[in-house]
C-alpha positions as CSV (number, residue, x, y, z in Angstrom):
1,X,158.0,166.5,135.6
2,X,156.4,164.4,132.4
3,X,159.9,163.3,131.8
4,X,160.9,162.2,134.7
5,X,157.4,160.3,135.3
6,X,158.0,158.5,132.4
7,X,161.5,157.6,132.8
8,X,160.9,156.6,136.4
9,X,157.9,154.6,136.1
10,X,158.1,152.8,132.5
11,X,161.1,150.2,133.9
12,X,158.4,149.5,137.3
13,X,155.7,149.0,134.7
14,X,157.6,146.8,132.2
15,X,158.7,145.0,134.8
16,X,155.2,144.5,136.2
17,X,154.6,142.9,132.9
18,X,157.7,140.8,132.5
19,X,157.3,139.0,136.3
20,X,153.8,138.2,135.2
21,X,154.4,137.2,131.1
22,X,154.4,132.7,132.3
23,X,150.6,133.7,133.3
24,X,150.2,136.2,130.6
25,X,151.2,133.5,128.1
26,X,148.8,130.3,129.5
27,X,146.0,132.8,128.6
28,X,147.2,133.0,125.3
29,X,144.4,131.6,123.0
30,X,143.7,134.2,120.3
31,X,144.5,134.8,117.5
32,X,145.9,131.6,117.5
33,X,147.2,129.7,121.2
34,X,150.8,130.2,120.9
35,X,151.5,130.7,124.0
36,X,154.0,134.1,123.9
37,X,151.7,137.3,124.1
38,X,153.2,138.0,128.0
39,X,156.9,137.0,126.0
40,X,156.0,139.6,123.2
41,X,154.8,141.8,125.2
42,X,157.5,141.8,127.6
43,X,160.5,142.3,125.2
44,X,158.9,145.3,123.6
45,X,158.6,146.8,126.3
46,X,161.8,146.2,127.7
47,X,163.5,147.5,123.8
48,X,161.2,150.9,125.5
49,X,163.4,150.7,128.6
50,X,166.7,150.6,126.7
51,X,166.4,153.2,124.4
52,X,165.0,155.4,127.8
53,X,167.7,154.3,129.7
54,X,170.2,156.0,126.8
55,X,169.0,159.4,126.9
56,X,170.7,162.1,128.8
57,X,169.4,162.5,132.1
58,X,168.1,166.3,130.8
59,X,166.1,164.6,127.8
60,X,162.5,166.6,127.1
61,X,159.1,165.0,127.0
62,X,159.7,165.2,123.0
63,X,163.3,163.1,123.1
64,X,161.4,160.3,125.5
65,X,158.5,160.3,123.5
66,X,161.1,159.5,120.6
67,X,162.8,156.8,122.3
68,X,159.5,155.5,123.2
69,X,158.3,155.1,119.6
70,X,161.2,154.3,118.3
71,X,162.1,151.5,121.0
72,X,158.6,149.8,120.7
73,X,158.9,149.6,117.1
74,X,162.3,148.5,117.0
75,X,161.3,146.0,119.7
76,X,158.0,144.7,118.3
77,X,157.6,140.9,118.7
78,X,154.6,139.6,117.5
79,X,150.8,140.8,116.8
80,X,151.0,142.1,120.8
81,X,153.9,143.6,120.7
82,X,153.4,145.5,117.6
83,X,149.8,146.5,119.0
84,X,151.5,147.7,122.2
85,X,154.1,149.5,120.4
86,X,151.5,151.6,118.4
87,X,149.9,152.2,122.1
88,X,152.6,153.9,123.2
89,X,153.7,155.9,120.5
90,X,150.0,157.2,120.4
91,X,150.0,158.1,124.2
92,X,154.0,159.6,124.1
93,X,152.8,161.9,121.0
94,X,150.2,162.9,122.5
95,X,152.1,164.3,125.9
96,X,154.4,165.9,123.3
97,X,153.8,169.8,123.9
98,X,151.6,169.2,127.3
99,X,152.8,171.4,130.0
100,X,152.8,170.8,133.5
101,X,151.2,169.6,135.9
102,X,149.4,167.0,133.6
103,X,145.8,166.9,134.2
104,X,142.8,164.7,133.4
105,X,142.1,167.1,130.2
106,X,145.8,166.0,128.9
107,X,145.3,162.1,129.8
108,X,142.2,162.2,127.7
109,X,144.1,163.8,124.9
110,X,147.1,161.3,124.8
111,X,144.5,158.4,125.0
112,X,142.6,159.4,122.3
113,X,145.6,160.0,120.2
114,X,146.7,156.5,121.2
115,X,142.9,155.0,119.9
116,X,143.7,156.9,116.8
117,X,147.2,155.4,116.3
118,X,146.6,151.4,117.0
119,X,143.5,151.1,115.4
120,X,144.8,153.0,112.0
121,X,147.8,150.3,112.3
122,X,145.2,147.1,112.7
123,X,143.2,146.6,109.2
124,X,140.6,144.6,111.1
125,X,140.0,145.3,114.8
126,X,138.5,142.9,116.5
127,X,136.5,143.7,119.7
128,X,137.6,142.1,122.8
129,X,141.5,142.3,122.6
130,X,144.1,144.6,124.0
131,X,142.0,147.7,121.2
132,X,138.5,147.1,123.2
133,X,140.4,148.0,126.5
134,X,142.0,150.7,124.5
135,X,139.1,152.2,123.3
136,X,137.3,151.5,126.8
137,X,139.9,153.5,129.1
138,X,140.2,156.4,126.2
139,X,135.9,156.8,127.4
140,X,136.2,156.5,130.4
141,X,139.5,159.3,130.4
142,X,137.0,161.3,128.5
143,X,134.1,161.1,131.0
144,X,136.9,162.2,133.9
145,X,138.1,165.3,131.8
146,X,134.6,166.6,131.3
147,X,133.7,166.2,135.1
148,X,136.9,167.9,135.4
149,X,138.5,165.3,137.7
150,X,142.3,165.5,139.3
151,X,144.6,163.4,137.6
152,X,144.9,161.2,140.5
153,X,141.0,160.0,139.7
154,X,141.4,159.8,136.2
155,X,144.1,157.7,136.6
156,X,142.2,155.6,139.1
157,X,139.6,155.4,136.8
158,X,141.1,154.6,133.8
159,X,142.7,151.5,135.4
160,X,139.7,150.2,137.4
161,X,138.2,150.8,133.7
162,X,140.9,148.8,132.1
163,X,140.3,145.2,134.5
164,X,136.5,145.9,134.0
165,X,137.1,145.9,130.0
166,X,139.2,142.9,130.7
167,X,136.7,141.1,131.8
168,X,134.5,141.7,129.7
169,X,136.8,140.1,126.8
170,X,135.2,136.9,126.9
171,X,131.9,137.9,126.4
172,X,133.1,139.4,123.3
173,X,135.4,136.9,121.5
174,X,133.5,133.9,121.4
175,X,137.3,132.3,121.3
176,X,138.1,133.2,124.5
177,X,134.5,132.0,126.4
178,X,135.5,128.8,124.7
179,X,138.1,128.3,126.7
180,X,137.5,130.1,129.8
181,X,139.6,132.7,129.5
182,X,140.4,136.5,129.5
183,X,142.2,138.1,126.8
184,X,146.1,138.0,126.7
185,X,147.2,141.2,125.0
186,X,144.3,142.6,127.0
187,X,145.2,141.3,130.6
188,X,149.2,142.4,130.2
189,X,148.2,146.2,129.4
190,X,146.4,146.3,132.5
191,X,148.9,145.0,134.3
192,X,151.4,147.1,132.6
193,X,148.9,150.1,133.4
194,X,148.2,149.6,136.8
195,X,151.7,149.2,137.9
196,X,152.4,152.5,136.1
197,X,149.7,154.6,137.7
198,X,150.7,153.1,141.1
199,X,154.1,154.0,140.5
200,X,153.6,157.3,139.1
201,X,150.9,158.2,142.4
202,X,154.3,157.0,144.6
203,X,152.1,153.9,146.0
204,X,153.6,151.2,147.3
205,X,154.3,148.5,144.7
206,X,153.4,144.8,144.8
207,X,155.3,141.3,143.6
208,X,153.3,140.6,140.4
209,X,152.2,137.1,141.5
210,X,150.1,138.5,143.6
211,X,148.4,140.2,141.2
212,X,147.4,142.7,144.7
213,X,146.1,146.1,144.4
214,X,146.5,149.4,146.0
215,X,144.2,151.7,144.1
216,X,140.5,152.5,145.4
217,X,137.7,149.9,146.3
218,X,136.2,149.8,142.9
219,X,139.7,149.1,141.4
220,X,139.7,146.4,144.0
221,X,136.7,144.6,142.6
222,X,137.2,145.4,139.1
223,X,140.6,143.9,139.2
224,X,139.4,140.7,140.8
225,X,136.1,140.4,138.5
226,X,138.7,140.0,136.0
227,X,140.7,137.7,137.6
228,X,137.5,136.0,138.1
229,X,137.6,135.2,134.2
230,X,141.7,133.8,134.4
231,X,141.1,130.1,134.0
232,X,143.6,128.9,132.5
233,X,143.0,125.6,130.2
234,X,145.0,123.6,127.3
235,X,143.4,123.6,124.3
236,X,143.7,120.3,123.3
237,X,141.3,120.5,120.2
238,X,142.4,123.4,118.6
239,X,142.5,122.2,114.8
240,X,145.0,124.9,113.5
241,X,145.2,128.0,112.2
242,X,144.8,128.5,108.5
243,X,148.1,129.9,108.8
244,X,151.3,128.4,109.8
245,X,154.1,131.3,110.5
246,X,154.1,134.3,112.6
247,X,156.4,136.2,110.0
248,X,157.8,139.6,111.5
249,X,160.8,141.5,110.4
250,X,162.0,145.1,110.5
251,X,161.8,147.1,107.2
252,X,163.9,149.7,105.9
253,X,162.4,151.6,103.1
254,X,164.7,152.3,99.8
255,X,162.3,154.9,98.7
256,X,158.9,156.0,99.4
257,X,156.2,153.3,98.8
258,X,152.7,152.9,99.1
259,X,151.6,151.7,102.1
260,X,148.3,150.6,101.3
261,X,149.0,148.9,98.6
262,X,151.9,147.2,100.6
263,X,148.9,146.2,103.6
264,X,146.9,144.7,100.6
265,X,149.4,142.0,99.6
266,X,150.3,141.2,102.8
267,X,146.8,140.6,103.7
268,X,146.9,138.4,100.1
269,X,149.5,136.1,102.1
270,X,147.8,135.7,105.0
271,X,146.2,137.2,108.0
272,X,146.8,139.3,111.6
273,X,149.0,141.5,108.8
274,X,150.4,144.4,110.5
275,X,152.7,147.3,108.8
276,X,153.7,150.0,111.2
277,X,155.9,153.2,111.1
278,X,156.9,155.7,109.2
279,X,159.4,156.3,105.8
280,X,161.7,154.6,106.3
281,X,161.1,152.9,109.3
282,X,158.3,150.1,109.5
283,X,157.9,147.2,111.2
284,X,156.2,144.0,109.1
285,X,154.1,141.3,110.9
286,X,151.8,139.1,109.7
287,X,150.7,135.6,109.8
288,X,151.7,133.3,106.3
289,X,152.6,130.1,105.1
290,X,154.8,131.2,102.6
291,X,157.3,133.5,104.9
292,X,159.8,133.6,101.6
293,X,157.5,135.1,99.4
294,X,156.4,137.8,101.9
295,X,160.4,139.0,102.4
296,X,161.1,138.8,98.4
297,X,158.2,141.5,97.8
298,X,159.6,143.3,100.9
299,X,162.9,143.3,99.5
300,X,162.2,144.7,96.2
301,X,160.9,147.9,98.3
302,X,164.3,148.1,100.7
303,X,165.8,146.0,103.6
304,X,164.5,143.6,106.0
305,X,166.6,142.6,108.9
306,X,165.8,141.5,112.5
307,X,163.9,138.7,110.6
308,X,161.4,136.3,112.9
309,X,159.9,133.5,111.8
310,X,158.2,131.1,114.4
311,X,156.1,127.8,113.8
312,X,152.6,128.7,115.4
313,X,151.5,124.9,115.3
314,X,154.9,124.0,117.9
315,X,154.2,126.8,119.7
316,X,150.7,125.5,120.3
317,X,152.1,122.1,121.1
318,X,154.1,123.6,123.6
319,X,151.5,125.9,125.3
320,X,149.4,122.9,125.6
321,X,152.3,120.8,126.8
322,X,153.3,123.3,129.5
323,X,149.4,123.3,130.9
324,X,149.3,119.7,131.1
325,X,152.7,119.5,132.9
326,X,151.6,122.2,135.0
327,X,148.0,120.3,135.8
328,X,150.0,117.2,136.4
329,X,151.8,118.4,139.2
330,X,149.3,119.9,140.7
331,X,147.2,116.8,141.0
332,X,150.4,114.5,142.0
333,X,150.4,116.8,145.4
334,X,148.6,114.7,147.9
335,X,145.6,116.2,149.0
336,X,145.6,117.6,152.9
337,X,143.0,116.8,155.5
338,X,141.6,120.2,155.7
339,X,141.6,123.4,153.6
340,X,140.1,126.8,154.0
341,X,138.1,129.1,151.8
342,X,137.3,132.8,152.7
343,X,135.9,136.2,151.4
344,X,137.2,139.3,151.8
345,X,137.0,142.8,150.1
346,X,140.3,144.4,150.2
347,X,143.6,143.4,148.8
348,X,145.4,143.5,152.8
349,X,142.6,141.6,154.2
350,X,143.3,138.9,151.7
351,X,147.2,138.9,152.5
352,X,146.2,137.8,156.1
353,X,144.0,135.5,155.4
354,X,146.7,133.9,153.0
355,X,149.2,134.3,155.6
356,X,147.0,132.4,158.2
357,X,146.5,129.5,156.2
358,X,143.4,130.3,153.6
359,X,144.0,128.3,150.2
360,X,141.5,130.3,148.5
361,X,140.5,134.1,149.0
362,X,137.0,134.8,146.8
363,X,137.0,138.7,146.2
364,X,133.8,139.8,147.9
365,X,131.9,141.6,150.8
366,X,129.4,144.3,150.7
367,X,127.9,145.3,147.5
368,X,129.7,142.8,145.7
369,X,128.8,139.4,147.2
370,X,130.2,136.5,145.7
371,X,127.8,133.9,144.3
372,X,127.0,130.1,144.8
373,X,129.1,129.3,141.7
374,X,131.8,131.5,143.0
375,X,132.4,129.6,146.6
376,X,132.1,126.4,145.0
377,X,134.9,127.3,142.0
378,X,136.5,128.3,145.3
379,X,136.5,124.9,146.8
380,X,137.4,123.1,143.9
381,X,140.5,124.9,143.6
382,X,141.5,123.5,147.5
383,X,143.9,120.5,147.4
384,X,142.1,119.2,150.1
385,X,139.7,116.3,151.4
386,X,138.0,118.9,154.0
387,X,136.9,122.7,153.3
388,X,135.6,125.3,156.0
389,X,134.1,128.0,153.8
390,X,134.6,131.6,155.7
391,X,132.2,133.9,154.1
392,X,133.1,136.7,156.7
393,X,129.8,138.4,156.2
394,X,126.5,138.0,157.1
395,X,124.7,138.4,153.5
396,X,127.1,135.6,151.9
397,X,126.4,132.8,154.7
398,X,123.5,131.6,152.5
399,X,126.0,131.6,149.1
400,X,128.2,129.8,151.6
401,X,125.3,126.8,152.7
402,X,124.5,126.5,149.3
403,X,128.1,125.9,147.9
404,X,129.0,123.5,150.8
405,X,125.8,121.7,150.1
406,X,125.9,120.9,146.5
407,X,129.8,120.0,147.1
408,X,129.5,116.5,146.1
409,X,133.3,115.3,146.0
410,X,134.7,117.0,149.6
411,X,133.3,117.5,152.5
412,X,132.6,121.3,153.1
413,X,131.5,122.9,156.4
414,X,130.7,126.8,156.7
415,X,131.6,128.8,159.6
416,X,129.4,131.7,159.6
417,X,131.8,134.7,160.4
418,X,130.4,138.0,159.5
419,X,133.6,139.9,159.5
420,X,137.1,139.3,158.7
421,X,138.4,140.2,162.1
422,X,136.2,137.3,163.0
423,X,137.5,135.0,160.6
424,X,141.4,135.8,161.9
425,X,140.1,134.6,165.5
426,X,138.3,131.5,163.8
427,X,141.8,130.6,162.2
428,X,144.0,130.7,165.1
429,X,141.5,128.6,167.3
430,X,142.3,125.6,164.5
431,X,144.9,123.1,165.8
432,X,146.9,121.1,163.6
433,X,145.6,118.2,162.4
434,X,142.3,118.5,163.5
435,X,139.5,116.9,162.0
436,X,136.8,119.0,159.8
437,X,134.2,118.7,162.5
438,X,136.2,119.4,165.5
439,X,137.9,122.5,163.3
440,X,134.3,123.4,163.2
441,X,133.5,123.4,166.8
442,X,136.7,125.0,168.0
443,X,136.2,127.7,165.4
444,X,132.8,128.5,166.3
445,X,133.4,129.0,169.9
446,X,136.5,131.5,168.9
447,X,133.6,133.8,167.7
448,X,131.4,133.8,170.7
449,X,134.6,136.0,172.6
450,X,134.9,138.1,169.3
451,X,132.8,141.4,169.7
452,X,133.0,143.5,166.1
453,X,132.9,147.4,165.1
454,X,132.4,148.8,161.7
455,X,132.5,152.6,160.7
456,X,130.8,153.6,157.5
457,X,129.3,156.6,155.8
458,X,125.3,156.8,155.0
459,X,124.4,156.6,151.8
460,X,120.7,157.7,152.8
461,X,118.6,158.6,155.7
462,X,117.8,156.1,158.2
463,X,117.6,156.1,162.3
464,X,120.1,154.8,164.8
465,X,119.3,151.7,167.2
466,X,118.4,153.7,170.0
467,X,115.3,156.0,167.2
468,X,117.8,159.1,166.5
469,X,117.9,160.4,163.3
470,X,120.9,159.2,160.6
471,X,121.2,161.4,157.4
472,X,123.5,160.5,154.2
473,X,126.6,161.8,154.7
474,X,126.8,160.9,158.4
475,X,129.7,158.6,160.0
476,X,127.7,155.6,161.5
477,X,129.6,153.4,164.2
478,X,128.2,149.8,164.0
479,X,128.4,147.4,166.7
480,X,127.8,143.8,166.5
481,X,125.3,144.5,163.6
482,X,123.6,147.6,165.7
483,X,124.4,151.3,164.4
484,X,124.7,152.3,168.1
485,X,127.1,155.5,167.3
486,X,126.5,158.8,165.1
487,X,128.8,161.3,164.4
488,X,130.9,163.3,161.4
489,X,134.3,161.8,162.4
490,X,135.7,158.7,161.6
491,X,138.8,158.8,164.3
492,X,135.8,159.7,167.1
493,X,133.0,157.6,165.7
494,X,135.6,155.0,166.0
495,X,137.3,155.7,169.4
496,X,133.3,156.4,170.5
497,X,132.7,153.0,169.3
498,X,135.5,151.3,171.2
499,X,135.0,153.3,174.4
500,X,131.4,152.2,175.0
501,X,132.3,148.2,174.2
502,X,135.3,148.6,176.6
503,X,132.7,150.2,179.4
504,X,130.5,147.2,178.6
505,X,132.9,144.3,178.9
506,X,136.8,144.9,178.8
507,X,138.4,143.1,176.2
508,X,142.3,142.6,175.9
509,X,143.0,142.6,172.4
510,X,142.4,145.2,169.3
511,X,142.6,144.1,165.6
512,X,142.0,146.8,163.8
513,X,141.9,147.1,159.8
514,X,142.4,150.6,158.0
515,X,139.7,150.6,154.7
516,X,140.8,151.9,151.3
517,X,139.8,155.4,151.9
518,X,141.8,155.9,155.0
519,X,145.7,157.6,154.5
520,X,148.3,156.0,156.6
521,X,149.0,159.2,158.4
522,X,145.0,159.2,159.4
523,X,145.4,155.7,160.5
524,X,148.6,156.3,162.4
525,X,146.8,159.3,164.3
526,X,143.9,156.8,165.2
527,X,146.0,154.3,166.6
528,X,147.7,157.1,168.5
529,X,144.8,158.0,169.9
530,X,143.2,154.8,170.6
531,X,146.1,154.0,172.5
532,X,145.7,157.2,175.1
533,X,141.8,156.3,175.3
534,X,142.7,152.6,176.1
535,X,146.1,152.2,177.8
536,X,145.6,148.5,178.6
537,X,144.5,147.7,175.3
538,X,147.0,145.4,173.0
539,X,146.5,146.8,169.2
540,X,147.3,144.8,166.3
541,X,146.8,147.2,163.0
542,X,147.1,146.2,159.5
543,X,146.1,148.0,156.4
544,X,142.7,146.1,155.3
545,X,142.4,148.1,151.9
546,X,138.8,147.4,152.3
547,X,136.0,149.5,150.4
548,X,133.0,151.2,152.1
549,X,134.0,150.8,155.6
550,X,137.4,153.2,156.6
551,X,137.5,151.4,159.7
552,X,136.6,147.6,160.9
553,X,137.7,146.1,163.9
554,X,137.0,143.7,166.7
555,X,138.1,143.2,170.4
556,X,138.6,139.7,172.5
């Protein structure tokens, strides 16, 4: 069962990686901004794939774990890429010998194996690359193993862990707060982590540009927050490093050598100086000006081939020169008349929003409200003269008024939806073409024929609106801001909830949005039944993703 994970969801993952390494690069600013981590990244990973893709279709976890460590450091390209590749031979030796099923105990293991592995093979870690994340998920695994968690909720964990350690790279390389920016190494291993858990949990899997989500509500957030950090900018004062040439070669060893001895004189030439493997294996990387000198010493020990040797002050240039070009053409599109800005919480209510004509979707809702700062980074990133801000909650209309008034070069209008059903209604009431104030007006008055429904859990005791008692745990059915229904079900909170607004003025059409902790097969078995309750009512169901609430809805 380890094997064929592995061999089914390492291609997914790489691939994850290589549709996302243009975006991966742009981000590229440390050690030095070349510009190819997501490259790097990418082709080791995909030298993993090959060497998988060899092995007999009976192969053990021991033969893929093989081809795994042998593949990565065979493929290797640059400091990333060798980084990754130690990785992955730390986490495949470490699931050498573990029997199945695989639990949280055995993730932990493997993790900390792979800590042990990559930060042996980096002379001087530095905190807030690809190793902090490392080290960060490897806790976190540890913390899930002693509460004795499924492997389901490690994995989870580990890789809402992962974008929470990712965004947190800035504020530890001061390198990459300089230029507004997540790290590189750091962002690809979540994404090459994410899309492997999703794909070994049999979730649906996503196009990369998206950069969506299917794991749990936290994920949701954690992901975004380091999204939140992705701004991409060219660094058009970067002086140069000390060094000029990423050097990187495969070695063959005549006999053996010593290692350390080997790590000191490459660190003599230069810096980033990586030596990986074992006798006679290795793989050499470091950063020189004097590439020839580095391969005579190397070849006095054995052979080098697969030599790479790339300018890092052109590949600067370039990074730079492909930002501008990129910036350029972005501000040669005309700006439009009107654009739109909205909030939402889950990765499916974003997808709508997107597909009904929102420029900019701010990850947000309750618990997690966006700020001020946020909704006005928002706007600036519309291509248009006009923005309507939708902040599709009631606590974020203020963060909304604030951002449209200190707006000083557009003119920005809020419409106060409280819930993302609301904001759907808001958008199909705008006409083409129509002006920012009478897209206002016709908005606004979609929302007075929009009644909404949310179903939660309590989190503590408190009373209903009619003075019955609510205690945590309970399923609370909320109605137009009023916690009118009580119950332990979410399918009969929910029908109990649509019932009694029916009874009190029919409505004709049901959106309803399924939240992050609701299965399909629940959500199917609600519709079902919603649609015996209310024969005459039109449903329109989507997959929210949505944390907190299981179920939010609203009726016209």
């Amino acid at each position: 069962m380890i094997a064929k994970t592995i061999r089914t969801c390492f291609p997914i993952a790489a691939k994850a990686v290589a549709d996302c390494s243009e975006e991966i690069n742009k981000l590229n600013v440390f050690p030095v901004p070349d510009g190819d981590t997501g490259t790097n990244m990418s082709l080791t990973l995909q030298s993993v794939v090959r060497e998988l893709s060899a092995l007999p279709a009976d192969a053990d976890v021991e033969a893929i774990a093989g081809a795994i460590t042998h593949g990565s450091l065979m493929g290797a390209r640059g400091n990333s890429g060798v980084i990754t590749s130690q990785i992955l031979r730390g986490v495949a030796e470490g699931l050498v010998g573990v029997s199945d099923p695989v639990g949280s105990v055995d993730i932990a293991a493997a993790l900390r194996n792979a800590v042990k592995v990559a930060f042996k093979a980096v002379r001087k870690p530095v905190e807030g690359t690809i190793l902090t994340v490392l080290r960060d998920i490897s806790t976190r695994a540890d913390a899930c193993a002693k509460a004795r968690d499924s492997k389901e909720d490690a994995l989870d964990a580990i890789v809402v862990e992962a974008y929470q350690s990712v965004a947190r790279t800035p504020d530890l390389l001061p390198v990459l707060k300089e230029n507004g920016v997540v790290d590189s190494g750091a962002f690809g291993f979540a994404i090459f982590l994410e899309a492997f858990v999703n794909a070994a949990l049999g979730r649906e899997t996503h196009e990369a540009e998206d950069f969506a989500t299917t794991f749990e509500a936290t994920g949701e957030a954690a992901r975004e927050g380091a999204l939140d950090r992705v701004k991409i900018e060219a660094n058009d004062d970067w002086e140069g490093s000390e060094y000029r040439y990423c050097n990187e070669f495969l070695f063959k060893a005549d006999a053996p050598f010593d290692e350390d001895e080997c790590l000191a004189f490459l660190a003599s030439m230069g810096d980033c100086e990586l030596l990986v493997g074992s006798y006679p294996d290795y793989k050499i990387h470091v950063h020189s000006n004097t590439p020839n000198l580095v391969l005579e010493h190397m070849l006095a020990l054995g052979q080098i081939y697969e030599v790479f040797i790339h300018n890092m002050d052109m590949e600067a240039h370039d990074r730079t020169a492909k930002i501008h070009a990129d910036q350029d053409a972005a501000a040669s599109e005309p700006a439009k008349a009107l654009g739109f800005v909205a909030v939402a919480a889950g990765s499916g209510e974003a997808e709508i929003l997107t597909s009904l004509g929102v420029d900019v979707v701010v990850s947000g809702g309750q618990t997690m409200n966006p700020s001020t700062a946020d909704l006005l980074d928002a706007v600036s990133r519309v291509n248009a003269e006009s923005v309507i801000i939708l902040p599709d909650n009631g606590n974020i209309r203020m963060a909304a008024e604030a951002a449209a008034s200190a707006c000083d070069d557009k003119r920005v209008a809020v419409v106060p939806t409280k819930t993302v059903p609301q904001a759907f209604s808001a958008l199909f009431a705008v006409l083409p073409d129509s002006s920012l104030e009478d897209a206002v007006a016709a908005m606004t008055e979609a929302l007075e024929d929009v009644r909404d429904g949310e179903v939660t859990t309590a989190v503590r005791d408190s009373q209903a609106s009619d003075g019955s008692p609510i205690h945590a745990g309970d399923v609370m059915g909320i109605i137009n801001d009023s916690i009118d229904i009580v119950g332990s079900d979410v399918k009969q909170v929910t029908l109990d909830c649509i019932n009694r607004m029916q009874d009190e003025e029919e409505g004709d059409a049901l959106t309803i949005l399924a939240g992050a902790d609701m299965s399909d097969e629940d959500f199917e078995d609600l519709i079902a039944a919603i649609e015996e309750a209310q024969p005459d009512l039109e449903i329109d169901a989507h997959r929210g993703e949505q944390p907190l609430y299981p179920v939010i809805f609203s009726i016209e």
